[in-house]
LUMVOTI-9933 format. One record per residue (C-alpha): residue number from 0; y, x, z. Coordinates in steps of 0.5 Angstrom, whole numbers, m for minus. Layout:
<nodes>
<node seq="NUM" yy="Y" xx="X" zz="Z"/>
...
</nodes>
This chain:
<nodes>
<node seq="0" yy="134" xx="m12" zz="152"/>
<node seq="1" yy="129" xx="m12" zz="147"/>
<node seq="2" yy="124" xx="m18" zz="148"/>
<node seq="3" yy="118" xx="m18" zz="145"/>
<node seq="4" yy="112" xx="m23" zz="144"/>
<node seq="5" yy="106" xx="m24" zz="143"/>
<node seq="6" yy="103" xx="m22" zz="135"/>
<node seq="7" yy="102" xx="m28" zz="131"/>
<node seq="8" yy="95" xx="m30" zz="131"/>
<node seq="9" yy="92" xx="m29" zz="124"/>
<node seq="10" yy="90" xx="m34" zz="119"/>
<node seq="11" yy="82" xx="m36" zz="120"/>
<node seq="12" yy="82" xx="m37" zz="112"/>
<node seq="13" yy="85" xx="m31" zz="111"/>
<node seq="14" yy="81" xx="m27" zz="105"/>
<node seq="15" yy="82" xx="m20" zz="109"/>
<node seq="16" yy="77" xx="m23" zz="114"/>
<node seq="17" yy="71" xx="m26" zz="108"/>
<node seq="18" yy="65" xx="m23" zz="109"/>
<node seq="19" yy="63" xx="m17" zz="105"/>
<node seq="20" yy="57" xx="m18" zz="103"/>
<node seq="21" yy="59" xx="m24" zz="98"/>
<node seq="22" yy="57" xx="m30" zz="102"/>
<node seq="23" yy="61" xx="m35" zz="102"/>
<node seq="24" yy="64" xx="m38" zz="108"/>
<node seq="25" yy="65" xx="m45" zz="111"/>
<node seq="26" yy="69" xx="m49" zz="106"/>
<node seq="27" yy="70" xx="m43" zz="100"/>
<node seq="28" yy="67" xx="m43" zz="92"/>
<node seq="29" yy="61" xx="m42" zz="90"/>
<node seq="30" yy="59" xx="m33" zz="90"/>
<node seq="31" yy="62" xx="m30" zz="84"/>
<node seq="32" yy="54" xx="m28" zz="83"/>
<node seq="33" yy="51" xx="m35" zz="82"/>
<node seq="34" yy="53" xx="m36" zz="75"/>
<node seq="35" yy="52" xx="m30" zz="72"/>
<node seq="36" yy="44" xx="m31" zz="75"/>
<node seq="37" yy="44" xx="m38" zz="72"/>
<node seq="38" yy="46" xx="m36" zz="66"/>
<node seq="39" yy="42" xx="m30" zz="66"/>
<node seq="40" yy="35" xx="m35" zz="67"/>
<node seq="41" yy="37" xx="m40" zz="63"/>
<node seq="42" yy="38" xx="m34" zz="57"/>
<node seq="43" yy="31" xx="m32" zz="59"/>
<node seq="44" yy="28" xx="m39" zz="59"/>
<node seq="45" yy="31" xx="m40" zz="52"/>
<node seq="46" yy="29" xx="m34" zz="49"/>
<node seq="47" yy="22" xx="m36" zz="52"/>
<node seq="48" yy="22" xx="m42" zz="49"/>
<node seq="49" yy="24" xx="m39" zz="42"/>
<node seq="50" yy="18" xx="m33" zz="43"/>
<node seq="51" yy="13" xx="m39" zz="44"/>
<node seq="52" yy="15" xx="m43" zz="39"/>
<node seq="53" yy="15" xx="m37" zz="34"/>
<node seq="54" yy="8" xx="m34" zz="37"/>
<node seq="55" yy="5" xx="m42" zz="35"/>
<node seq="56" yy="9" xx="m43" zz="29"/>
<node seq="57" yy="5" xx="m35" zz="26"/>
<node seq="58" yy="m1" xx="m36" zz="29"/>
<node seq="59" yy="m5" xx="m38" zz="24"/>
<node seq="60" yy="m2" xx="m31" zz="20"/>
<node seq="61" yy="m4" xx="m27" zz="26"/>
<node seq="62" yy="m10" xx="m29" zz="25"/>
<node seq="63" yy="m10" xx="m28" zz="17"/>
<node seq="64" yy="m8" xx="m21" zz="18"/>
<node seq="65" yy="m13" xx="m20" zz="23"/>
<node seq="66" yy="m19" xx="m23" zz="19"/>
<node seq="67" yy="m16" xx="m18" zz="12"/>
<node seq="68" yy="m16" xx="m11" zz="17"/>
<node seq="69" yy="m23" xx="m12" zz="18"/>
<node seq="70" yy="m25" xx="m14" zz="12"/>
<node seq="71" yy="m21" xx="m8" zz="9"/>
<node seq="72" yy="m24" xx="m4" zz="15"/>
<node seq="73" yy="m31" xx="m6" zz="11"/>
<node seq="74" yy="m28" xx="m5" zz="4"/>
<node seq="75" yy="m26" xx="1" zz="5"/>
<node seq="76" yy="m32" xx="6" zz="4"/>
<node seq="77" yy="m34" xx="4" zz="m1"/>
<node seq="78" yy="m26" xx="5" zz="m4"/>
<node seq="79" yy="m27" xx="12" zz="0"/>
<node seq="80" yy="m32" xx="14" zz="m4"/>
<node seq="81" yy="m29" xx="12" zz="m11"/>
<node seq="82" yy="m23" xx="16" zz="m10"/>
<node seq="83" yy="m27" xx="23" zz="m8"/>
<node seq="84" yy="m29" xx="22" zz="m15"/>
<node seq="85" yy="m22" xx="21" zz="m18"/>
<node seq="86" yy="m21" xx="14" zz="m18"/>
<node seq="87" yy="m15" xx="12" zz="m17"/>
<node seq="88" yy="m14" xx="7" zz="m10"/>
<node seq="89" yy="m11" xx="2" zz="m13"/>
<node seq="90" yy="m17" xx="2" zz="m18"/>
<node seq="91" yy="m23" xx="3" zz="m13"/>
<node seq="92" yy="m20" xx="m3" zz="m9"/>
<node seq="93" yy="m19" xx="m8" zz="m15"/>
<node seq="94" yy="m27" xx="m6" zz="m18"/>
<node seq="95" yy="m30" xx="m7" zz="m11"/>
<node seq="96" yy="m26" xx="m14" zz="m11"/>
<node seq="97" yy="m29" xx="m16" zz="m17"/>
<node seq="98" yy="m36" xx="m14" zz="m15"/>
<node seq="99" yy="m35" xx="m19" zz="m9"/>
<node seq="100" yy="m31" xx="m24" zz="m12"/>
<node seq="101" yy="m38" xx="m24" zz="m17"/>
<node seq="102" yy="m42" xx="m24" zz="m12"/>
<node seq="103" yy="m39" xx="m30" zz="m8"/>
<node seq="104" yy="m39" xx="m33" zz="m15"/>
<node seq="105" yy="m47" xx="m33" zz="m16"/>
<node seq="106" yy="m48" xx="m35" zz="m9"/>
<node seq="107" yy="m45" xx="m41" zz="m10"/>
<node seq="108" yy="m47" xx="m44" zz="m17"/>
<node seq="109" yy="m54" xx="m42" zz="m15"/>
<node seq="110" yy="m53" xx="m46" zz="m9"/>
<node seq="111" yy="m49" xx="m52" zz="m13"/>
<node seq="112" yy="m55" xx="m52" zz="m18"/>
<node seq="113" yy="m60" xx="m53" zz="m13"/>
<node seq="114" yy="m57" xx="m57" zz="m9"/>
<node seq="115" yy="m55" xx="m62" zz="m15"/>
<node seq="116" yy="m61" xx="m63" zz="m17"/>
<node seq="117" yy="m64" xx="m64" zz="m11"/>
<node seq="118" yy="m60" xx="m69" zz="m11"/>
<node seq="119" yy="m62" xx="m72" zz="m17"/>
<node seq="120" yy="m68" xx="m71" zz="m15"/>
<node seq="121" yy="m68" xx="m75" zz="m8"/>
<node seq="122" yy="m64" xx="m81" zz="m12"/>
<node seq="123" yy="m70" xx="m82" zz="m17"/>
<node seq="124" yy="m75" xx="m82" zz="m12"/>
<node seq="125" yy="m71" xx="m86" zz="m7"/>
<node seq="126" yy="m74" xx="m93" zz="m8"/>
<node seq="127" yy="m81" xx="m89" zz="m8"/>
<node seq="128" yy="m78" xx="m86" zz="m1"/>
<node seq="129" yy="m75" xx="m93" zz="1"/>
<node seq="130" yy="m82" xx="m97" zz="0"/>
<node seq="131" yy="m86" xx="m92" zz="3"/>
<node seq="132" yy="m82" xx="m92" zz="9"/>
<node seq="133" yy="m83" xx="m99" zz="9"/>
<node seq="134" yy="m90" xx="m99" zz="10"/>
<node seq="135" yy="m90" xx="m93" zz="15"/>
<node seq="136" yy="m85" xx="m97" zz="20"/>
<node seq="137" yy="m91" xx="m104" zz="19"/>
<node seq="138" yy="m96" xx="m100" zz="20"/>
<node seq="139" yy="m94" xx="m97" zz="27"/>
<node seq="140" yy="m89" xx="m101" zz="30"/>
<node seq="141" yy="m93" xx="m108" zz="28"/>
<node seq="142" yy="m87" xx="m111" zz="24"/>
<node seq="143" yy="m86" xx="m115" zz="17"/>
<node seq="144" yy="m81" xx="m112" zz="14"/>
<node seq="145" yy="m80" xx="m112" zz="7"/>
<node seq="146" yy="m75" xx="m108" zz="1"/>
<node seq="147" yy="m71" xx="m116" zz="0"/>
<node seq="148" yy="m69" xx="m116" zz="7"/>
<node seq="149" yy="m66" xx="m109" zz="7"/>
<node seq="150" yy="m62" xx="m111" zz="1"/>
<node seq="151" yy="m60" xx="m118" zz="4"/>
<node seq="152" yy="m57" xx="m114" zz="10"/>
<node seq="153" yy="m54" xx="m108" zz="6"/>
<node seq="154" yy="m50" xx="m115" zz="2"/>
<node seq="155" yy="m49" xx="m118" zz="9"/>
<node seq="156" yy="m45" xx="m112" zz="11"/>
<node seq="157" yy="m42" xx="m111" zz="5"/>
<node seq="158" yy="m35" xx="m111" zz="8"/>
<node seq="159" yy="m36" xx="m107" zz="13"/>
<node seq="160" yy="m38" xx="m101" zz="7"/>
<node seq="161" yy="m32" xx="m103" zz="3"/>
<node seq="162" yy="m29" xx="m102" zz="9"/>
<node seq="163" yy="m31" xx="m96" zz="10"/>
<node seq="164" yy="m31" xx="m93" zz="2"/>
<node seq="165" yy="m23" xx="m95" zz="4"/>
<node seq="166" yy="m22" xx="m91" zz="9"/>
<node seq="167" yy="m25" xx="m86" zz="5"/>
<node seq="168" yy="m20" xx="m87" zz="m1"/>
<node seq="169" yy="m15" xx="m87" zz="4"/>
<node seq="170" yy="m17" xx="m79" zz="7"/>
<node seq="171" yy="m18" xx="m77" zz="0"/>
<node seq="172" yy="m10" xx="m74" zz="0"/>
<node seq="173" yy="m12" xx="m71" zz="6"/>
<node seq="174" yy="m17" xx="m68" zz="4"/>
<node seq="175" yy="m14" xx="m65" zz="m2"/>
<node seq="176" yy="m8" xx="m62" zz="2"/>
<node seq="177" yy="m14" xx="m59" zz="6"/>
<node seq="178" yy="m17" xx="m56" zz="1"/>
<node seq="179" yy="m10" xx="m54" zz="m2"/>
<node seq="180" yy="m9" xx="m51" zz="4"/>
<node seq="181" yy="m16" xx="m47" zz="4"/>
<node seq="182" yy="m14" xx="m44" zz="m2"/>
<node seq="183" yy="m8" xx="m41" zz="0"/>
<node seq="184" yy="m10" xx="m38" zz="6"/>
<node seq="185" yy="m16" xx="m35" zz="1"/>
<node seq="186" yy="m11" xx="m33" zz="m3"/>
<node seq="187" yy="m7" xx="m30" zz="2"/>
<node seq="188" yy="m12" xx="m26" zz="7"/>
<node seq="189" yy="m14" xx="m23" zz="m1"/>
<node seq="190" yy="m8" xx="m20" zz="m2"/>
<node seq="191" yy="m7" xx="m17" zz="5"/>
<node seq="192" yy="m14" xx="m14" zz="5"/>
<node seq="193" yy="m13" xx="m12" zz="m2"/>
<node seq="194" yy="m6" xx="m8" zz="1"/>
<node seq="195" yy="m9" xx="m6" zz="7"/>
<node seq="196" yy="m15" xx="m3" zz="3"/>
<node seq="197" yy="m10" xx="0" zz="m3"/>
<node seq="198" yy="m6" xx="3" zz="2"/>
<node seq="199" yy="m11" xx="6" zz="7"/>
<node seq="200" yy="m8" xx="13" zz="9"/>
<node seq="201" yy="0" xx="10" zz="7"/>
<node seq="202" yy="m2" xx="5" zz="13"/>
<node seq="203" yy="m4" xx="9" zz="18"/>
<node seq="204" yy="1" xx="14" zz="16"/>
<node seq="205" yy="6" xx="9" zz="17"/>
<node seq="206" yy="3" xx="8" zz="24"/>
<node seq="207" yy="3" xx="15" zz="27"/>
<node seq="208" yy="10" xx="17" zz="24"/>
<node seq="209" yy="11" xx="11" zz="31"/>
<node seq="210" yy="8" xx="15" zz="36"/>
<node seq="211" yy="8" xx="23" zz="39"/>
<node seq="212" yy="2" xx="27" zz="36"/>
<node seq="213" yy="m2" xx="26" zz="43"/>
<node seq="214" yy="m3" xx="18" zz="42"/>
<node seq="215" yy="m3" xx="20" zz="34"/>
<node seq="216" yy="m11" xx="22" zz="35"/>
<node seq="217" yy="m12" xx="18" zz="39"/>
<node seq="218" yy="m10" xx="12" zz="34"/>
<node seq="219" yy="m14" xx="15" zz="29"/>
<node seq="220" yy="m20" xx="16" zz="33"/>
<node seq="221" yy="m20" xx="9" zz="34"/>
<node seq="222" yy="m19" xx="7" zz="27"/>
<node seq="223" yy="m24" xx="12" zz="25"/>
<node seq="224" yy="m29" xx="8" zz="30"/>
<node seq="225" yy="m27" xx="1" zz="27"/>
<node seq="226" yy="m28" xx="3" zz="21"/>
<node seq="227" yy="m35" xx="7" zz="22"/>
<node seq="228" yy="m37" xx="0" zz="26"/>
<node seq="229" yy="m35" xx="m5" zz="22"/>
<node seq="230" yy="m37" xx="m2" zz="16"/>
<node seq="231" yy="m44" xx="0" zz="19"/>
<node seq="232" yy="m45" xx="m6" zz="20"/>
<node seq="233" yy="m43" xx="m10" zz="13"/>
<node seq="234" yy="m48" xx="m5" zz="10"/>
<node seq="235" yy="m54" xx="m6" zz="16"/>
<node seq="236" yy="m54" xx="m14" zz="15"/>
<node seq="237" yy="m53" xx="m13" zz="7"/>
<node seq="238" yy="m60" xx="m9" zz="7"/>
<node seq="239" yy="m63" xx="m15" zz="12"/>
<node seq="240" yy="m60" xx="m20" zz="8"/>
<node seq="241" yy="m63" xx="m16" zz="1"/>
<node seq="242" yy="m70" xx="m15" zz="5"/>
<node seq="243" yy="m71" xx="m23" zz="8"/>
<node seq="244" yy="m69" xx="m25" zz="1"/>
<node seq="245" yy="m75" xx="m21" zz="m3"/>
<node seq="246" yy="m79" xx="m24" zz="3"/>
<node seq="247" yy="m77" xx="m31" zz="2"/>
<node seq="248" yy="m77" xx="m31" zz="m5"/>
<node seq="249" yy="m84" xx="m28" zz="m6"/>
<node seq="250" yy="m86" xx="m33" zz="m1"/>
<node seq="251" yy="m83" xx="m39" zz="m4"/>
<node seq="252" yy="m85" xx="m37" zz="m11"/>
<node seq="253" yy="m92" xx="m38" zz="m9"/>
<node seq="254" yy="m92" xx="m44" zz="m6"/>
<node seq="255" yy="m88" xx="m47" zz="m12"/>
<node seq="256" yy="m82" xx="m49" zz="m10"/>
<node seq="257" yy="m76" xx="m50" zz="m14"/>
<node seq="258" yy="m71" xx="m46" zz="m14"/>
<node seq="259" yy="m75" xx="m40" zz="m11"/>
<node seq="260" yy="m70" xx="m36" zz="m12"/>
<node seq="261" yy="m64" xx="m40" zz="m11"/>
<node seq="262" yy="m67" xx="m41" zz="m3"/>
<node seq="263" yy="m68" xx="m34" zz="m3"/>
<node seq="264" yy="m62" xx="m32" zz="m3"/>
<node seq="265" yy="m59" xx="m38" zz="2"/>
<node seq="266" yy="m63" xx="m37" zz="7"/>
<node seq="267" yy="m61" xx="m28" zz="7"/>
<node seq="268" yy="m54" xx="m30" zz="6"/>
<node seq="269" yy="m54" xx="m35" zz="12"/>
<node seq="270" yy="m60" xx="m31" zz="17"/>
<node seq="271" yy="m56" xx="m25" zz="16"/>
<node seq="272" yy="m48" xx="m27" zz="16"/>
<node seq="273" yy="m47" xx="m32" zz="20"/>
<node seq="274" yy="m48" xx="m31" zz="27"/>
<node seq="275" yy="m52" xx="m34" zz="32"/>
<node seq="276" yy="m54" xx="m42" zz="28"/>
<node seq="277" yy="m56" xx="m38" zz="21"/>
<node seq="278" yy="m63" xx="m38" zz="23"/>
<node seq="279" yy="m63" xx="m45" zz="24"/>
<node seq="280" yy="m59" xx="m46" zz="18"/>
<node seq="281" yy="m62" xx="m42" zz="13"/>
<node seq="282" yy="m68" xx="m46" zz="15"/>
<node seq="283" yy="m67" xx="m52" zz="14"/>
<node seq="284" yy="m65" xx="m52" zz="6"/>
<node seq="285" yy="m73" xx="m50" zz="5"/>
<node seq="286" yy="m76" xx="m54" zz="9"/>
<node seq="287" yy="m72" xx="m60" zz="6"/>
<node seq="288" yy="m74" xx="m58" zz="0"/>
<node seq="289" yy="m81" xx="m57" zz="1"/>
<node seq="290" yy="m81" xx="m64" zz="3"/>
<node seq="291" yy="m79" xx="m67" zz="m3"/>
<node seq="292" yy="m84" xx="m63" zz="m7"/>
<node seq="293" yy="m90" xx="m63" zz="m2"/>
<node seq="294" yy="m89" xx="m65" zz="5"/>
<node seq="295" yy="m96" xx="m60" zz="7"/>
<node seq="296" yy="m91" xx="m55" zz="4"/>
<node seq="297" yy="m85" xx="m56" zz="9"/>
<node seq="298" yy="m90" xx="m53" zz="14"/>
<node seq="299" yy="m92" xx="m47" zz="11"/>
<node seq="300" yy="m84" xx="m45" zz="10"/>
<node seq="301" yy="m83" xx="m47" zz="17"/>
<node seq="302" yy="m89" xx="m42" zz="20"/>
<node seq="303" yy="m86" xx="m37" zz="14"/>
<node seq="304" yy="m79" xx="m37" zz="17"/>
<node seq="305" yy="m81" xx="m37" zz="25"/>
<node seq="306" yy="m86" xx="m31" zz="23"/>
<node seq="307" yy="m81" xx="m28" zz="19"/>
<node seq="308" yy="m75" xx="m27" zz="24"/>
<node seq="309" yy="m80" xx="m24" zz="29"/>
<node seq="310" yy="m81" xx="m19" zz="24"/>
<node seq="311" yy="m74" xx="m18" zz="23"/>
<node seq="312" yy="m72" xx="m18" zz="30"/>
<node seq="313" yy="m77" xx="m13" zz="33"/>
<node seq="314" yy="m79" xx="m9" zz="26"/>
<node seq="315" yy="m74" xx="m9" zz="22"/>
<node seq="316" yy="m67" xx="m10" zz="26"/>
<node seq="317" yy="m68" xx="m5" zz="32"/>
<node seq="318" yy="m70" xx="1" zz="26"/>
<node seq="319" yy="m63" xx="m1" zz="20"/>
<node seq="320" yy="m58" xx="m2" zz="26"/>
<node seq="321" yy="m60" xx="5" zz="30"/>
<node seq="322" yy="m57" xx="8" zz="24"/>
<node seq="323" yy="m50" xx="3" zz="23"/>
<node seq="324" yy="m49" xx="0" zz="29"/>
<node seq="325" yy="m53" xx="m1" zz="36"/>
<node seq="326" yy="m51" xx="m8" zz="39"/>
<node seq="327" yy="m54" xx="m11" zz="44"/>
<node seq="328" yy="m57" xx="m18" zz="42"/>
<node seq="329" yy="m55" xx="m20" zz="49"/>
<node seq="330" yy="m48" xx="m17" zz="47"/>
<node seq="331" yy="m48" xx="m21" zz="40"/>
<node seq="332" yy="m48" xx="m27" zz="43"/>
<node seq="333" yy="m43" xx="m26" zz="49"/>
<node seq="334" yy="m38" xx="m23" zz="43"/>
<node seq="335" yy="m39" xx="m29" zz="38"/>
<node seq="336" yy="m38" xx="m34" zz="44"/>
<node seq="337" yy="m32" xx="m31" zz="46"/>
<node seq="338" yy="m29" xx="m30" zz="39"/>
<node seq="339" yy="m30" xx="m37" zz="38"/>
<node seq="340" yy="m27" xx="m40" zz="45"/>
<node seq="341" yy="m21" xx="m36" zz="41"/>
<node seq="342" yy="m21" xx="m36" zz="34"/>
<node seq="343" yy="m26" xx="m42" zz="32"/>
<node seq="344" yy="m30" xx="m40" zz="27"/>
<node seq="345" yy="m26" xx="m34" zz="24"/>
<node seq="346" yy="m27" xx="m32" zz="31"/>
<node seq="347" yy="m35" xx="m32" zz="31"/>
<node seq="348" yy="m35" xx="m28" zz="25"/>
<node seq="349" yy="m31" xx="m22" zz="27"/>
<node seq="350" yy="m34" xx="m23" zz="34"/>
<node seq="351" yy="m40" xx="m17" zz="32"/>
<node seq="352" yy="m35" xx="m12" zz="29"/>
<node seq="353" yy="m30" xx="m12" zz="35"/>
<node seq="354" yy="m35" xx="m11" zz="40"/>
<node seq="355" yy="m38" xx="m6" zz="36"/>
<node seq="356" yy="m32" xx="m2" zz="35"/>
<node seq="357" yy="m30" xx="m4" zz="43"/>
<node seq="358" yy="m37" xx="m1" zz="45"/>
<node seq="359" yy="m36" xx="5" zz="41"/>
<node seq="360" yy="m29" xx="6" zz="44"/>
<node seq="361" yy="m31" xx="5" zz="50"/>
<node seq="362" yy="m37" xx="10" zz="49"/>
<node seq="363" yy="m33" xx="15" zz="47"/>
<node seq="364" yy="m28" xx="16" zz="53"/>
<node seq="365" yy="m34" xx="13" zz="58"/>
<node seq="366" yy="m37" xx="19" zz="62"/>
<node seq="367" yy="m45" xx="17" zz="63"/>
<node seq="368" yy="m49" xx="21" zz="68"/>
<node seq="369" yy="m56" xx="23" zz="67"/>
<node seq="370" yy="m61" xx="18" zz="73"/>
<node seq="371" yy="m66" xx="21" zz="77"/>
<node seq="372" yy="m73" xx="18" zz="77"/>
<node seq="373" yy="m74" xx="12" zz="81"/>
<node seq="374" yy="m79" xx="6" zz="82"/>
<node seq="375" yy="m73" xx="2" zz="85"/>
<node seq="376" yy="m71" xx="3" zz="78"/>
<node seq="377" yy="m76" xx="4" zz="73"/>
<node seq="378" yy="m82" xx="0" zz="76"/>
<node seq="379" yy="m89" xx="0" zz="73"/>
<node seq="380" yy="m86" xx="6" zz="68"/>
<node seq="381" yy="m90" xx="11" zz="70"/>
<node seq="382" yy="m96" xx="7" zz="67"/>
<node seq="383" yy="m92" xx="5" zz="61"/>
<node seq="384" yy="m92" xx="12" zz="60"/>
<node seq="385" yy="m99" xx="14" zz="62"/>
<node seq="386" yy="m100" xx="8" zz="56"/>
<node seq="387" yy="m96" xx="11" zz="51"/>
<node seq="388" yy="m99" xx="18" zz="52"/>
<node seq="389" yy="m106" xx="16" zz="51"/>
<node seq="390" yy="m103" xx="12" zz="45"/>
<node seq="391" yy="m101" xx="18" zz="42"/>
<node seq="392" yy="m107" xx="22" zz="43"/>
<node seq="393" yy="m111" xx="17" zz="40"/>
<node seq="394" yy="m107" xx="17" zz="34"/>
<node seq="395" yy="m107" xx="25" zz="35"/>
<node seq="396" yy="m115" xx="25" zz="35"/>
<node seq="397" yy="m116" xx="19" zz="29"/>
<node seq="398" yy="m111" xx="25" zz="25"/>
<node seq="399" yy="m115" xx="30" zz="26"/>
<node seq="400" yy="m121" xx="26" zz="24"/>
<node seq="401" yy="m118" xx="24" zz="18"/>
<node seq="402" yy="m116" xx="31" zz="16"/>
<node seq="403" yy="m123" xx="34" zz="18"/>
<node seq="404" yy="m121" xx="39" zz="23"/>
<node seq="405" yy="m124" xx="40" zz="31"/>
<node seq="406" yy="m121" xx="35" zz="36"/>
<node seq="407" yy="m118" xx="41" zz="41"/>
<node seq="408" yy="m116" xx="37" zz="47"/>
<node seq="409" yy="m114" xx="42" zz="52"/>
<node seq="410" yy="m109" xx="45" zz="46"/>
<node seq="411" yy="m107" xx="38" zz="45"/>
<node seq="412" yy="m104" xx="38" zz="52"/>
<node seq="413" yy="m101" xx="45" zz="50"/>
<node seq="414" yy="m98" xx="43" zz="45"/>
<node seq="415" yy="m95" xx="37" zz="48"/>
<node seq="416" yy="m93" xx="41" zz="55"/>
<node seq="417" yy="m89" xx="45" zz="50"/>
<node seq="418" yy="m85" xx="40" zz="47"/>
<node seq="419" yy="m84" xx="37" zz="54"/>
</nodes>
């Protein structure tokens, strides 16, 4: 007779009974999953690192070529214009850099001229300005003061200014690789926007052979928005910046300022290309001047230049930017905020541009729909109309009078329900 016994109980740690979803059991190794997803996030955590380490190390190139596209969005036109009449690319680019490079050139040696004979000026009359001070200082605030004590006092504090001509001394290496520095990013944002300029249609060319035809028209779309708002925009504040130095100039040739000319074509350039502080700045030159010629005279350029950019802002501005580019002033000043929050200076003076070009993208895609009248929304405009209506019909009747004819107010009415 056979005998049989009871099957041997199975080995707990058995691998035929490891749970299937890959969980280690009590006691057993690490899942086989485990490393791989370390070294996984490990390889991506270096990868990031690396791209942030780049991104940082190629900032200030991304901002060059930023800077050289929208400039070659501005040169562009007038390149366009040369080359429909023949003129090679390559050629129209160089001509209109040279025009620029000129004007630059003039700019700043008017400005240097003016600026060192200022200085000249101001250092001859010094002990003048010194003794006058002076006396003011006795005069209101009771004191006794005398030119030999200030002397003695600079004398006593003559380590502390030697002091600082060292430290001075010691920051002229700085400054010097500052400057050399400065020049290369010149040199180098000018070659990019030759390029980009130059090579216009190869460029976009280039861009588009990336992309199906669908987002082809659109890329060129916006490229041609950007470059009808950047380059509209250059031109609007050129002529503003033509039209504030004629003002100027007059302005200051009457009341006998040095370097009429010179401060006139400052305070163009600085009301019209720097954003937000132009005004002030382009301001304060004049003003400094005309102080050191005739104090009176600070005043009368002072009133000039207040009154000149209300004329600017509500006659001038609204009606050469209608034609360019409409940017709201309100707008303006929220995009030069944000660009210099970003990208510092750079930032603030393409600001403009880009929201120019961000407005007229947006516009094109953006579908407006008409808005019923209603009080809750144009309030007191019935009056403001009604207003309008007699103004126009008051200049209507004064035409009709100049002209000699018969002032027909019913046909007047007429006409004006037709043309509504």
């Amino acid at each position: 007779m056979v005998s049989t016994s009871p099957p041997q109980q199975q080995d707990r740690n058995s691998p035929d009974d490891a749970p299937r979803d890959g969980t280690p059991r009590r006691g057993e190794a690490m899942p086989r999953w485990l490393p791989r997803a370390m070294l996984t996030a490990l390889l991506l955590v270096g990868v990031f690192q690396l791209a942030d380490w780049a991104f940082h190390q190629l900032i200030d190139l991304f901002v060059m070529l930023l800077v050289s596209f929208f400039l070659s969005l501005a040169m562009e036109p007038a390149v366009d214009r040369m080359a429909a009449r023949g003129v090679r690319r390559g050629l129209g680019t160089f001509l209109v850099f040279i025009a620029l490079a000129v004007a630059i050139a003039g700019f700043l040696a008017a400005l240097g001229t003016l600026l060192v004979d200022q200085v000249g000026k101001i250092a001859s009359d010094l002990p003048h300005l010194v003794d006058n001070l002076i006396d003011w200082i006795n005069r209101t605030f009771h004191q006794d003061l005398s030119l030999d004590q200030l002397q003695q006092k600079v004398l006593k504090d003559s380590g502390a200014i030697e002091k600082y001509a060292q430290q001075a001394a010691d920051n002229v290496w700085g400054l010097s690789s500052t400057l050399v520095g400065g020049l290369f990013q010149a040199f180098t944002v000018g070659l990019f926007t030759f390029y980009f300029t130059a090579d216009g249609p190869r460029v976009r060319r280039t861009l588009c052979s990336l992309l199906p035809p669908a987002k082809q028209a659109e890329v060129l779309r916006a490229w041609e928005i950007a470059l009808a708002k950047t380059g509209g925009y250059l031109y609007s504040r050129t002529l503003l910046a033509i039209a504030s130095t004629v003002a100027h100039w007059i302005m200051f040739a009457v009341l006998g300022l040095p370097y009429a000319g010179a401060l006139a074509v400052w305070v163009g350039v600085m009301s019209q290309f720097v954003p937000t502080i132009g005004t002030y700045l382009a301001g304060a030159l004049p003003v400094v001047v005309a102080l050191t010629v005739r104090p009176v005279d600070a005043v009368w350029v002072l009133g000039f230049v207040i009154v000149y950019q209300q004329i600017e802002n509500y006659l001038l501005h609204p009606r050469i930017t209608a034609r360019t580019v409409d940017v709201h002033p309100a707008v303006a000043f929220g995009a030069v905020i944000a660009g210099a929050a970003l990208l510092g200076a750079v930032g603030a003076l393409i600001a403009i541009p880009v929201a120019a070009t961000l407005q007229g993208f947006v516009g094109t895609y953006v579908r407006r729909y008409e808005v019923a009248v209603d009080p809750r929304i144009d309030r007191g405009e019935e009056r403001r109309r009604a207003a309008r209506e007699r103004r126009r019909r008051t200049v209507r009747r004064l035409r009709q009078l100049v002209r000699g004819d018969s002032w027909d107010d019913s046909a007047g009415q007429g006409r004006e329900g037709r043309k509504k």
